[in-house]
C-alpha positions as CSV (number, residue, x, y, z in Angstrom):
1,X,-27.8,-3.1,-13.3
2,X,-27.7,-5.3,-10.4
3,X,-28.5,-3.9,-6.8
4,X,-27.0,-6.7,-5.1
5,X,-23.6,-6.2,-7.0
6,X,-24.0,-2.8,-6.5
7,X,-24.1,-2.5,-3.0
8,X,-21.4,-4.9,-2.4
9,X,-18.6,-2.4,-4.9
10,X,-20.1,0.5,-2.9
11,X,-19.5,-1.6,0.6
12,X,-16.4,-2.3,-0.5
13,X,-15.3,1.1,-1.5
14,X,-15.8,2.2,1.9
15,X,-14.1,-0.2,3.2
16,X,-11.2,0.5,1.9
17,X,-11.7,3.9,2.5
18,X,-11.4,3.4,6.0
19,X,-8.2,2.3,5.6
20,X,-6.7,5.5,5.2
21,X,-7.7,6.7,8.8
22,X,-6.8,3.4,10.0
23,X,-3.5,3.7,8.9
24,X,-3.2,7.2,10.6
25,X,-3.6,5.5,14.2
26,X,-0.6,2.9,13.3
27,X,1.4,5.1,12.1
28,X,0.7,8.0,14.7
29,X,0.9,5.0,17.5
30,X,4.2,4.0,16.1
31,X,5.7,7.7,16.2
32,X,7.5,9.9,18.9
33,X,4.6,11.5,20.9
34,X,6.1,15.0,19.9
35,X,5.5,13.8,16.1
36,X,2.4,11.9,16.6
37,X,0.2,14.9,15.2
38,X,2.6,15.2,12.0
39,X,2.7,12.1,11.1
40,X,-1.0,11.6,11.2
41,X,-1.2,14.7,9.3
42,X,1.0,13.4,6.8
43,X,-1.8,10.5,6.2
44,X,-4.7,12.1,6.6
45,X,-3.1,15.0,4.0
46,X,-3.2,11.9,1.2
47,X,-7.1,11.9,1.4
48,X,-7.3,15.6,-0.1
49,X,-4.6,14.9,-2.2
50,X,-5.7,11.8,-4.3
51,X,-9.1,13.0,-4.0
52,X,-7.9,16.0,-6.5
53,X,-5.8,14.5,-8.4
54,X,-7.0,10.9,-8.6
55,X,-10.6,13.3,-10.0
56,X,-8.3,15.4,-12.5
57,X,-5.9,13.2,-13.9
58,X,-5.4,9.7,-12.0
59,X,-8.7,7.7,-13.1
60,X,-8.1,9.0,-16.7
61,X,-4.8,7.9,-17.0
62,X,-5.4,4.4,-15.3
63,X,-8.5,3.3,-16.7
64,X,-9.2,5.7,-19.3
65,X,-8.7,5.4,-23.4
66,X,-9.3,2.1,-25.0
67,X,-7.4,-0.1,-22.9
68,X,-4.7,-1.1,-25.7
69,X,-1.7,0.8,-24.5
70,X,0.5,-0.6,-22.3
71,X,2.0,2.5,-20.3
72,X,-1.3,4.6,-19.7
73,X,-4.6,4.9,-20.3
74,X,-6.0,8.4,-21.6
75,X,-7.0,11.7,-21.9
76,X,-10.2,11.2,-22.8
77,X,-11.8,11.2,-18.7
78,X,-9.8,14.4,-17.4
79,X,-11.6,15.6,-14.3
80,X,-14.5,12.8,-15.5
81,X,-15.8,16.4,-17.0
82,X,-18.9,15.0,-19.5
83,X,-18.6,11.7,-18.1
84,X,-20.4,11.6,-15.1
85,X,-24.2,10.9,-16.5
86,X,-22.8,8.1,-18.5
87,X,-21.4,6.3,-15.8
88,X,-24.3,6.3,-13.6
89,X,-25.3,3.7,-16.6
90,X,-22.4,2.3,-18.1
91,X,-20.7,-1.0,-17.4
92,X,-18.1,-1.2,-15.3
93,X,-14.4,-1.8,-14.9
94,X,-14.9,-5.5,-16.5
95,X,-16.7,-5.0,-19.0
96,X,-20.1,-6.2,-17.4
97,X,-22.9,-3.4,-17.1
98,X,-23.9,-4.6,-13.2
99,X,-22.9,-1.5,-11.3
100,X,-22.0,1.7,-12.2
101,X,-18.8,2.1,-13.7
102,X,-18.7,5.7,-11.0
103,X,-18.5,2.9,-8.5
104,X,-14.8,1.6,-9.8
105,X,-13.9,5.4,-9.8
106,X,-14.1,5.6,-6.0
107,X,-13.1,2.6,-5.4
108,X,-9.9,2.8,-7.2
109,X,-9.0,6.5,-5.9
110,X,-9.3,4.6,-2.3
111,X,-6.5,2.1,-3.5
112,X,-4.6,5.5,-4.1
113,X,-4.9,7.0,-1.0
114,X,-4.1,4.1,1.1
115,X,-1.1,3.1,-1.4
116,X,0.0,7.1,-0.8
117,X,-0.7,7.2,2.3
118,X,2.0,3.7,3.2
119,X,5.0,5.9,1.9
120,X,4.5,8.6,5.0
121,X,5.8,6.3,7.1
122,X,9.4,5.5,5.9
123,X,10.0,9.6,6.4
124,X,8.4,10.5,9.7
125,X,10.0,12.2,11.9
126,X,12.0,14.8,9.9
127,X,10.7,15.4,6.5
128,X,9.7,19.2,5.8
129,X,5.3,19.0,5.6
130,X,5.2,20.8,2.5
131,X,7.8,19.0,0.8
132,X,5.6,15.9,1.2
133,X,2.5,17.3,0.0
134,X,4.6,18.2,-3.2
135,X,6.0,14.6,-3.6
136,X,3.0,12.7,-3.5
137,X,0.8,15.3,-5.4
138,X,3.1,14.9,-8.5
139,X,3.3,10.8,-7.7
140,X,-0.5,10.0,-7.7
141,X,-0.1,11.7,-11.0
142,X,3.1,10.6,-12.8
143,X,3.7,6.8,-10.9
144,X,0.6,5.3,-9.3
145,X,-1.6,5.8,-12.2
146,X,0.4,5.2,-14.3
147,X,1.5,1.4,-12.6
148,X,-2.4,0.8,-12.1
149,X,-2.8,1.0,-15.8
150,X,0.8,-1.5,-16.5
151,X,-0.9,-4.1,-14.0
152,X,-4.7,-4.2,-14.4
153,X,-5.5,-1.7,-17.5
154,X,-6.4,-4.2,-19.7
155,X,-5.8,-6.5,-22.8
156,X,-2.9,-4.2,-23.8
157,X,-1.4,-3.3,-20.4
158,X,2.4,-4.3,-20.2
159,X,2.5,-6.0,-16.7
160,X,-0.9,-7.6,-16.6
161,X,-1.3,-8.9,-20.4
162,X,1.6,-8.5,-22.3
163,X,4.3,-9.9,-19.2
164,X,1.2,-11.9,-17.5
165,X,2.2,-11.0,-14.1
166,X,-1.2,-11.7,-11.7
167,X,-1.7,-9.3,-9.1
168,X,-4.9,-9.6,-7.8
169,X,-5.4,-6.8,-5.5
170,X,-2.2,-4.4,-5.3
171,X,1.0,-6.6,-4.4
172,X,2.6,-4.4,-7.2
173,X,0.7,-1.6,-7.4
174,X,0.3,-0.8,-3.7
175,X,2.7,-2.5,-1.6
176,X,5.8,-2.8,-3.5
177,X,5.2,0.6,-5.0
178,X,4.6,2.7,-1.6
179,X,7.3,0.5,0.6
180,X,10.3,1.3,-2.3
181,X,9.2,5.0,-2.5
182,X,9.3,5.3,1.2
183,X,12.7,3.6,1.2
184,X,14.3,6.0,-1.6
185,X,12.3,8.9,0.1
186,X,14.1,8.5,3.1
187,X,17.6,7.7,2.1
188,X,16.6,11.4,0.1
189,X,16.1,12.6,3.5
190,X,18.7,11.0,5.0
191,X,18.7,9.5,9.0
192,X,17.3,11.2,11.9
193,X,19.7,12.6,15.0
194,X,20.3,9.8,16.8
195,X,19.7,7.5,14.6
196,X,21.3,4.1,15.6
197,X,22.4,5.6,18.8
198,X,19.4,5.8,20.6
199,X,16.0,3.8,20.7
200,X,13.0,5.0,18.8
201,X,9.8,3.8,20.6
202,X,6.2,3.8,20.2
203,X,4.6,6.2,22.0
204,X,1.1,4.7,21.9
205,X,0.3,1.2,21.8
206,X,-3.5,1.1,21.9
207,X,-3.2,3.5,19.1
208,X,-0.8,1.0,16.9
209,X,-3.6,-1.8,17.5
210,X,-6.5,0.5,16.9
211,X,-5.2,1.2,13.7
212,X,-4.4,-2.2,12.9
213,X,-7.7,-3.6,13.6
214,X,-9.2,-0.9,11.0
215,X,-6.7,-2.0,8.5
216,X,-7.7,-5.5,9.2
217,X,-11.3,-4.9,8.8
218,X,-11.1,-2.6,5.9
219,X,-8.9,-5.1,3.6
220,X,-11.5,-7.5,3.6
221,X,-13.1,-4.8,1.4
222,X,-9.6,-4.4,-0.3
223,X,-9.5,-8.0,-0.8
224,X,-12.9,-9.3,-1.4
225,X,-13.9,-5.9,-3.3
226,X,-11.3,-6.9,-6.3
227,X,-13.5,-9.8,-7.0
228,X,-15.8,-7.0,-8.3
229,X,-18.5,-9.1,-7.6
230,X,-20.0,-10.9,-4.7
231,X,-19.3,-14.1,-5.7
232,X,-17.0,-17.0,-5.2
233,X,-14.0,-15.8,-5.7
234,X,-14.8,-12.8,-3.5
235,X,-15.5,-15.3,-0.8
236,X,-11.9,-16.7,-1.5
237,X,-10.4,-13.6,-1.1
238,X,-12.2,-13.2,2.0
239,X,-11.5,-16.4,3.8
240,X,-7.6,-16.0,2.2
241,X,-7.2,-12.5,3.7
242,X,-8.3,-13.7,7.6
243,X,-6.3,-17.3,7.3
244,X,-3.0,-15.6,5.7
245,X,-3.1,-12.7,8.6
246,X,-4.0,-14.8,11.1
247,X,-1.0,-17.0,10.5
248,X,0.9,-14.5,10.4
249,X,0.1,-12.8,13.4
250,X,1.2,-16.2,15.5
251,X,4.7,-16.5,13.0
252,X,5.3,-12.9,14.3
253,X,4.7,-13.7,17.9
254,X,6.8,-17.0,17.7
255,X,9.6,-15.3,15.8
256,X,9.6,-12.8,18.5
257,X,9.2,-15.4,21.7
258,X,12.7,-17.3,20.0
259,X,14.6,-14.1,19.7
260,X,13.4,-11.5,22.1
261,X,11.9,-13.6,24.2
262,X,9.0,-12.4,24.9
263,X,6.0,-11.3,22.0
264,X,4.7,-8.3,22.0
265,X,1.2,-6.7,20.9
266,X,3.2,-4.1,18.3
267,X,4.6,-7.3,16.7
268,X,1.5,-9.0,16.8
269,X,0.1,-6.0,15.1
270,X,2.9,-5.8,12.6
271,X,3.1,-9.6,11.7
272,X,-1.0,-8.9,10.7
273,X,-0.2,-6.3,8.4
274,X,2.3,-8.2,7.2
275,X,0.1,-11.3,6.9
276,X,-2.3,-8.6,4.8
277,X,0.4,-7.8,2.3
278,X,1.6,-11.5,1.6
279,X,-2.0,-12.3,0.7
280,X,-3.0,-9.0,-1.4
281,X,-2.0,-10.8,-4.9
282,X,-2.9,-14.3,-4.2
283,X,-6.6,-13.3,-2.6
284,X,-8.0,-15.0,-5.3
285,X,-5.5,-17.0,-6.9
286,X,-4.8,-19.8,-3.8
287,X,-6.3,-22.2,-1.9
288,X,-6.8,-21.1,2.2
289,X,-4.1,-23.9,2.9
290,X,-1.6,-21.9,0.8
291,X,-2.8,-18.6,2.7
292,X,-1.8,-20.3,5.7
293,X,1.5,-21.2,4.2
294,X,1.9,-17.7,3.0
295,X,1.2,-16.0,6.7
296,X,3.5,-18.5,8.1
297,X,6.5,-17.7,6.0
298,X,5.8,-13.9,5.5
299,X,6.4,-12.9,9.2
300,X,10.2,-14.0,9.9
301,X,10.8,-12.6,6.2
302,X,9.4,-9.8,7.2
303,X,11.0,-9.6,10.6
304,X,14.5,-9.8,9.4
305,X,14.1,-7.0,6.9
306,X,13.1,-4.9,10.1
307,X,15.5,-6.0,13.0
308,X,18.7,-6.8,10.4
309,X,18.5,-5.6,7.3
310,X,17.8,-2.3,8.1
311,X,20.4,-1.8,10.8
312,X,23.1,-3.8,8.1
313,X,22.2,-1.2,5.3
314,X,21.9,1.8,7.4
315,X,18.8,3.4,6.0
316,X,16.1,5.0,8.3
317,X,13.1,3.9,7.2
318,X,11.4,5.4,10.3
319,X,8.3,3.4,10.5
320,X,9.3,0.4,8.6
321,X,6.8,0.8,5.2
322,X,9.7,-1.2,2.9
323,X,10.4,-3.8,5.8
324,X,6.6,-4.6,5.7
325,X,5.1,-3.7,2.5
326,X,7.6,-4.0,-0.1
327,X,9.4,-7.2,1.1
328,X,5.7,-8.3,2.0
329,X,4.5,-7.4,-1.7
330,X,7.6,-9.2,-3.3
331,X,7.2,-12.3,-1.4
332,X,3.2,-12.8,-1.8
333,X,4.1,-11.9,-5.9
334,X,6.5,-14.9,-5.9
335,X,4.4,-17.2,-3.9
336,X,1.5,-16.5,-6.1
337,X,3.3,-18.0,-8.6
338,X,4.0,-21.0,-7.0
339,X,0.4,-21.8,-5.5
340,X,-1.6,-20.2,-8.2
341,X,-4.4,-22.6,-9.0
342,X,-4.3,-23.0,-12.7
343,X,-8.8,-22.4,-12.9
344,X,-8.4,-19.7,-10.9
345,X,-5.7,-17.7,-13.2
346,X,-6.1,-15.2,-14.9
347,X,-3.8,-16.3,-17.8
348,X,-2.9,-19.8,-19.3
349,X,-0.7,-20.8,-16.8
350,X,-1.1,-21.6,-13.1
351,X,1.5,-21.7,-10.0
352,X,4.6,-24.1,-10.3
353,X,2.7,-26.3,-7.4
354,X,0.4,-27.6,-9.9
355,X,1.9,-27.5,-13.1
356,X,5.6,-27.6,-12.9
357,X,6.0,-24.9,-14.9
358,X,7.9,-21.9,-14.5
359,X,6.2,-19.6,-16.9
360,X,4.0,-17.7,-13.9
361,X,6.6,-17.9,-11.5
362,X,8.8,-15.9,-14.3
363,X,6.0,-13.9,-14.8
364,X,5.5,-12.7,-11.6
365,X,9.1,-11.8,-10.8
366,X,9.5,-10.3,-14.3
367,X,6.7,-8.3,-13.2
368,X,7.9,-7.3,-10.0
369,X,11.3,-6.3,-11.4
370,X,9.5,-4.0,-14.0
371,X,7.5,-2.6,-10.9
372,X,10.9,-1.9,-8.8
373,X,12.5,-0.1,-12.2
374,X,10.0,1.8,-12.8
375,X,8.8,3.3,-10.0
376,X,12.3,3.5,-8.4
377,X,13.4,5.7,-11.1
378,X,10.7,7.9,-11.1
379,X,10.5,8.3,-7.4
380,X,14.8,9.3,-7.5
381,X,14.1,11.8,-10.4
382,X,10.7,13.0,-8.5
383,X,12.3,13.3,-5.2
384,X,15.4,15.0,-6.5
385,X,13.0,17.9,-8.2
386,X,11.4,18.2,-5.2
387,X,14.3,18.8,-3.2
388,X,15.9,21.4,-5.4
389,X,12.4,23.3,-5.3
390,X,12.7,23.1,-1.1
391,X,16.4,24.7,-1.0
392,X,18.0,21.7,-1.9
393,X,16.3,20.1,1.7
394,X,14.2,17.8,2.0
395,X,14.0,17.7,5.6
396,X,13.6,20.1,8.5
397,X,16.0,21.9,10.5
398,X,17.9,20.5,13.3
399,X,16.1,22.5,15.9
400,X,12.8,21.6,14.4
401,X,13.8,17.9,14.5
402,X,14.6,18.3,18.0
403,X,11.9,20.3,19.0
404,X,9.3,18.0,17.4
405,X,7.8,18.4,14.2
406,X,4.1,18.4,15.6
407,X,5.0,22.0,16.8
408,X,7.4,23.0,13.9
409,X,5.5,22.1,11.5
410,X,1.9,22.5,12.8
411,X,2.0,24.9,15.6
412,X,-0.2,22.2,17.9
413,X,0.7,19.4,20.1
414,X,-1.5,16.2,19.8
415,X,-1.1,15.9,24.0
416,X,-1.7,19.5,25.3
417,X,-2.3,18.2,28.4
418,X,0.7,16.0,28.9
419,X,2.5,17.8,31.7
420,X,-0.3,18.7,33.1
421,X,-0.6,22.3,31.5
422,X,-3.7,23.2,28.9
């Protein structure tokens, strides 16, 4: 074993398990201040969630068996009951006994919660509490593990090896996964009152850039971490993940000075997520140049899919999860294989850039189309179970919805105070 290695998974685990909380503040910032204590809720709900079933039957079904199906892993880790002693010793993830392999177990259950936690955000608002908790129990179990294993599970896994789609650290798995769910969750749910008629605003800035700056700061360990090792290609992902969010962070404010007039420190905010999810799977595939690139061209992209596309196709996504994360996650999968440098893939082939040929780039979008398929049907057939086991609802009553959901649903208000009244 190798302390320095080590230390750096076990860093990195925590980073990105600060992600989680992170998120709640940009979400919560982003909501009606009578929903602000739901939709926080909502995220910090994902944390027990995975943490159950990521322990019962996620980490088996990911990473488990013998790594030569391409669907799923196995059986063989349920509840990592008998396994625990031998991976305080084992090798890890890659095959390379330098940490503990219980390191990767954490560390992936923390790509779980964040990826579960993204999806809270396209229903907020109006979605019944316990009808969430369902949905996303059954989903860490049936989808997310399930992708993990398609994507990085190993010489045998269908998106990874056999389609030899590079995703580096989640563009599939996390971000295109969790924004589509949150879009087909809330065209489940359908719009909230008002919808189009009035204007939803954020009832907490500092909060929206709180949470940002803890996102920001915990995907270096998102990033970096999937390196899983602190070496040179960690350092890539590193210096990929500030130049590509950076970037983007000035795209976003330009894009907004041309057409609003005026940038704003939500969209500043938003265009640095959205420079995070371009650059999730081509950390450590692309040159910093190309991150640049990426940031640059990710924020517009993103921008329209929030201020047009959604208004043009009339779904509520209430917080804007597929605007940013799966339109994010398709883009960054595309450009990954086009500035893929062919020593740092993972395959034969490098990006289009620097090979002219198209066999990544086909890859990658073959990949992504698999991803789309297969989680969008099993989030419609998911989602549809779920709403015949809620009364054929998904959502909450009028008067709840009008009310707020932080009382209807929790019996608290996040602001007490507000009007002056403990």
């Amino acid at each position: 074993m190798d302390g320095g290695t080590s230390a750096f998974m076990l860093v990195s685990a925590m980073l990105v398990l600060l992600m989680t909380p992170g998120l709640a503040f940009f979400y919560g910032g982003l909501s009606r201040r009578k929903n602000v204590g739901n939709t926080m809720t909502m995220v910090v709900a994902t944390i027990g969630i995975v943490a159950v079933t990521w322990t019962a039957l996620g980490w088996s079904l990911a990473y488990g068996g013998d790594g030569e199906s391409p669907f799923f892993g196995g059986f063989d880790q349920l509840m990592l009951f008998g396994n625990t002693q031998a991976m305080l010793t084992e090798a890890d993830a890659a095959g390379e006994a330098v940490y503990p392999s219980l390191v990767d177990v954490v560390f992936q259950m923390a790509f779980c919660m964040i990826t579960t936690a993204i999806i809270t955000g396209g229903v907020a608002g109006r979605m019944k509490f316990g009808a969430v908790v369902a949905f996303l129990a059954v989903w860490t179990i049936v989808v997310y593990p399930v992708l993990a294993h398609m994507v990085w599970g190993g010489e045998g896994s269908l998106i990874g090896s056999i389609i030899g789609a590079l995703d580096f650290a989640g563009g599939d798995v996390v971000h295109i996964s969790s924004g589509l769910t949150a879009l087909i969750l809330c065209i489940l749910c359908g719009r909230r009152k008002g919808f189009g008629a009035m204007s939803y605003r954020p009832h907490n800035v500092p909060f929206v850039a709180l949470g940002a700056a803890l996102l920001w700061f915990g995907w270096f360990g998102f990033n970096a971490g999937s390196a899983f090792a602190p070496d040179g290609v960690a350092a890539l992902a590193l210096v990929n993940t500030v130049c590509a969010s950076g970037a983007a962070v000035l795209s976003w404010m330009l894009v907004e000075r041309m057409t609003v007039k005026k940038p704003t420190l939500i969209g500043a905010c938003t265009g640095l997520v959205a420079g995070l999810v371009v650059i999730t799977p081509a950390a450590g595939f692309v040159e910093p140049w190309a991150a640049v690139v990426m940031g640059l061209v990710v924020s517009p992209v993103c921008y329209y899919a929030i201020s047009h596309l959604k208004r043009a196709l009339g779904y509520d996504d209430a917080l804007d999860a597929f605007g940013c994360h799966c339109v994010g996650g398709i883009l960054g999968g595309i450009l990954t294989g086009i500035f893929c440098v062919p020593e740092l893939s993972w395959t034969d082939f490098g990006g289009l850039l620097y090979t002219g040929d198209f066999t990544l780039l086909g890859a990658q979008v073959l990949g992504i189309l698999v991803t789309i398929v297969f989680v969008g049907v099993l989030d419609i057939v998911i989602g549809l179970i779920i709403k015949a086991c809620f009364k054929g609802s998904l959502r909450v009553s009028d008067e709840a919805e009008a009310l707020g959901l932080d009382v209807s649903e929790h019996g608290e208000s996040a602001y007490p105070a507000y009007v002056g009244l403990d």
